[in-house]
C-alpha positions as CSV (number, residue, x, y, z in Angstrom):
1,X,36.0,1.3,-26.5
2,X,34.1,4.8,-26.6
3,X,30.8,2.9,-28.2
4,X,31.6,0.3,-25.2
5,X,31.3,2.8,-22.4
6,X,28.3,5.0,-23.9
7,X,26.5,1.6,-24.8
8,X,27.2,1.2,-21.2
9,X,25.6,4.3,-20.1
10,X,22.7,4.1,-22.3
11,X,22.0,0.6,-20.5
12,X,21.9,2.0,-17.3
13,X,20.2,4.9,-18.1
14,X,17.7,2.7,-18.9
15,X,17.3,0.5,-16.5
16,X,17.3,3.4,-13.7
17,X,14.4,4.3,-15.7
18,X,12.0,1.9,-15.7
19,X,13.1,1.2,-12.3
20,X,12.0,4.8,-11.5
21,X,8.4,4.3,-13.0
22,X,7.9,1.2,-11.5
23,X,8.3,2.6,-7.8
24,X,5.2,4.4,-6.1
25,X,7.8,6.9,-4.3
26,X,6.9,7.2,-0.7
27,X,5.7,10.8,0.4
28,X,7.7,13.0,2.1
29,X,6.0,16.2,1.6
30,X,2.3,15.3,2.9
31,X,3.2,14.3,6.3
32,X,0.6,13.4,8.7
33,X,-1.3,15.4,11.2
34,X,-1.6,13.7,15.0
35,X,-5.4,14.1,15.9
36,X,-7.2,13.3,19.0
37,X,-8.7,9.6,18.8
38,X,-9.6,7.2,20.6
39,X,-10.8,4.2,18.3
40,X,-9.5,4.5,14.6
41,X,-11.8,2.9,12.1
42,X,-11.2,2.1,8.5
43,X,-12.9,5.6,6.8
44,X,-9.7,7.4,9.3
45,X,-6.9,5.2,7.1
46,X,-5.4,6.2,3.8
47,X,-4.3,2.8,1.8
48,X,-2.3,2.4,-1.6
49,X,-2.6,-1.2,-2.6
50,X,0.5,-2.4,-4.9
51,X,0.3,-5.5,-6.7
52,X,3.4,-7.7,-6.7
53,X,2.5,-10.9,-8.0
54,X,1.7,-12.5,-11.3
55,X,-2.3,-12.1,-11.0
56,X,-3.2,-9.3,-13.8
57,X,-5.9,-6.5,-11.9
58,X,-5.4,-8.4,-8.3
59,X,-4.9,-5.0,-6.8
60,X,-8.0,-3.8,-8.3
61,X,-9.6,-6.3,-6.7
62,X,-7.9,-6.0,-3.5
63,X,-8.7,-2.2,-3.3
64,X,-12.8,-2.7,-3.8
65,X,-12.9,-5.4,-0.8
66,X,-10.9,-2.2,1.4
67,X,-13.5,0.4,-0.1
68,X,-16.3,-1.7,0.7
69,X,-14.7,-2.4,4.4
70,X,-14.6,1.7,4.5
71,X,-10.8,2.5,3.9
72,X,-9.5,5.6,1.6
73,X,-7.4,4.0,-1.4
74,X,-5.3,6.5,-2.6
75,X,-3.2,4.6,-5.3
76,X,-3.7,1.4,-6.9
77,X,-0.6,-0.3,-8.6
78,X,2.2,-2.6,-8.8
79,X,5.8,-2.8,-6.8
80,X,8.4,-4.2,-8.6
81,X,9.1,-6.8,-5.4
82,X,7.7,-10.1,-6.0
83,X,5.4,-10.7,-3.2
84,X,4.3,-14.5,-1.7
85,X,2.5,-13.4,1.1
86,X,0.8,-10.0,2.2
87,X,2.8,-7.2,3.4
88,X,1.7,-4.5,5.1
89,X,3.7,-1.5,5.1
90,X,3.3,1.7,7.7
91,X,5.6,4.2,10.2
92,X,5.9,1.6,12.3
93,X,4.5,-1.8,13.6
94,X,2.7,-0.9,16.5
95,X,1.1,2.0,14.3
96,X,-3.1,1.4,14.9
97,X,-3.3,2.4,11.1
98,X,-0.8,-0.4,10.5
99,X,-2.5,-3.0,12.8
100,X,-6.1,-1.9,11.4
101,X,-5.3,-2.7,7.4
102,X,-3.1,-5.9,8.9
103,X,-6.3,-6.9,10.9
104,X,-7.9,-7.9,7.0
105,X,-4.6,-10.1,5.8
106,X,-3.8,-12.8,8.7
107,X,-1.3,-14.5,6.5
108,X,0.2,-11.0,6.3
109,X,3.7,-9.5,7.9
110,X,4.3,-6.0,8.9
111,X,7.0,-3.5,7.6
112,X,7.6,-0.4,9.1
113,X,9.3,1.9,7.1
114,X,9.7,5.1,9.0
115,X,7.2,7.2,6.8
116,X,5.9,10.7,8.3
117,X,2.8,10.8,5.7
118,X,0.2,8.2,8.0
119,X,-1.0,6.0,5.1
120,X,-0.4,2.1,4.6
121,X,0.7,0.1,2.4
122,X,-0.7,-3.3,1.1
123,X,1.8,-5.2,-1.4
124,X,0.3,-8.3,-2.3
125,X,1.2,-11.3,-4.5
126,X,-0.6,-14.5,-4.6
127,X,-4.1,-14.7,-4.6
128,X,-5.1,-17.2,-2.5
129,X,-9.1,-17.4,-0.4
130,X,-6.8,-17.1,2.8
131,X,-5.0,-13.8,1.6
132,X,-8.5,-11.7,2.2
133,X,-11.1,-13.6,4.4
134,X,-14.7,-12.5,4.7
135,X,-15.2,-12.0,8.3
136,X,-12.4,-12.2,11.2
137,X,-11.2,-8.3,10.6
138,X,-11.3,-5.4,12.8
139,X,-13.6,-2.8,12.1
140,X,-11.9,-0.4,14.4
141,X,-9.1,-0.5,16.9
142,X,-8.3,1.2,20.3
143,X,-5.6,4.2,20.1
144,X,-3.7,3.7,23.1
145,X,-2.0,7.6,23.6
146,X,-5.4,8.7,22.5
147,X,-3.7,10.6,19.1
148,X,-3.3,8.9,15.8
149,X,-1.2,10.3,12.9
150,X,-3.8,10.7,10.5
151,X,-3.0,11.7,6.8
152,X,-3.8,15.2,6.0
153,X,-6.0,14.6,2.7
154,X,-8.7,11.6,3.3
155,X,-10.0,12.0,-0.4
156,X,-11.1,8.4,-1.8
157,X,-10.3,7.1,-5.1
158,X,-12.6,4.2,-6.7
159,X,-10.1,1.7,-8.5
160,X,-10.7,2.2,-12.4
161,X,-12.3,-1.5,-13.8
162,X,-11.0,0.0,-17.2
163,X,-9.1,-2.9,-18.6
164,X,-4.9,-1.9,-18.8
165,X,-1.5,-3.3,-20.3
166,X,-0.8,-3.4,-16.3
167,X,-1.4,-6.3,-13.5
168,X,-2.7,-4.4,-11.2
């Protein structure tokens, strides 16, 4: 019975585990700063993209289209949620940072989550020629209040091309 119960323990010891490393935590401590603006453009919006689906370095390739179209990717990596279609995660859905990123994935659905730190989340899944289209996104968008919550660090990070055991 003893070995039962510790065997028990070790399982979920590890499972919490690799749940834990598996889960790009949301930040709590960076939160954003609310700056005067009028039209928010893509160089203004901090962007992880997480790769949910079965297509090995998707994300990769998801995060150079968003560089090239002038966004800050922060973090490139996978969810543990199996993803179908795009989802864009942000504070909330009317959030112009939100709307901007969602602007590139029209198959896409918006999240709001809530979080106090301004960036976005992409998760995506399938790769399909209707998840990213070439033309039909917004280059900037209108700030109605005039302030956007903009993330306090805008550093950039190019997604690595160096091959890993990951599908990002």
């Amino acid at each position: 019975m003893t070995l039962f119960v510790l065997l028990v323990a070790l399982g979920y010891g590890a499972w919490w585990g690799y749940k834990a490393v598996l889960t790009v935590p949301i930040s709590t401590v960076n939160a954003c700063v609310s700056q005067p603006v009028t039209q928010l453009t893509p160089d203004q919006v901090t962007v992880r993209v997480l790769n949910g689906g079965d297509v090995k370095g998707y994300a990769t390739e998801v995060a150079k289209v968003l560089k090239a179209r002038g966004y800050n990717i922060s973090v490139v990596s996978n969810t543990n949620e199996t993803i179908t279609t795009p989802i864009i995660v942000g504070a909330t859905a009317d959030s112009p940072a939100v709307k901007l990123v969602a602007s590139n994935f029209p198959e896409g659905t918006i999240r709001p989550d809530n979080r106090n730190d301004g960036t976005v989340d992409v998760l995506i899944g399938a790769k399909t020629d209707k998840t990213l289209p070439t033309t039909g996104f917004a280059t900037s968008i209108a700030v109605p209040n005039g302030k956007a919550c903009l993330p306090k660090s805008q550093g950039s990070t190019t997604p690595s091309t160096t091959p890993s055991a990951s599908k990002t």
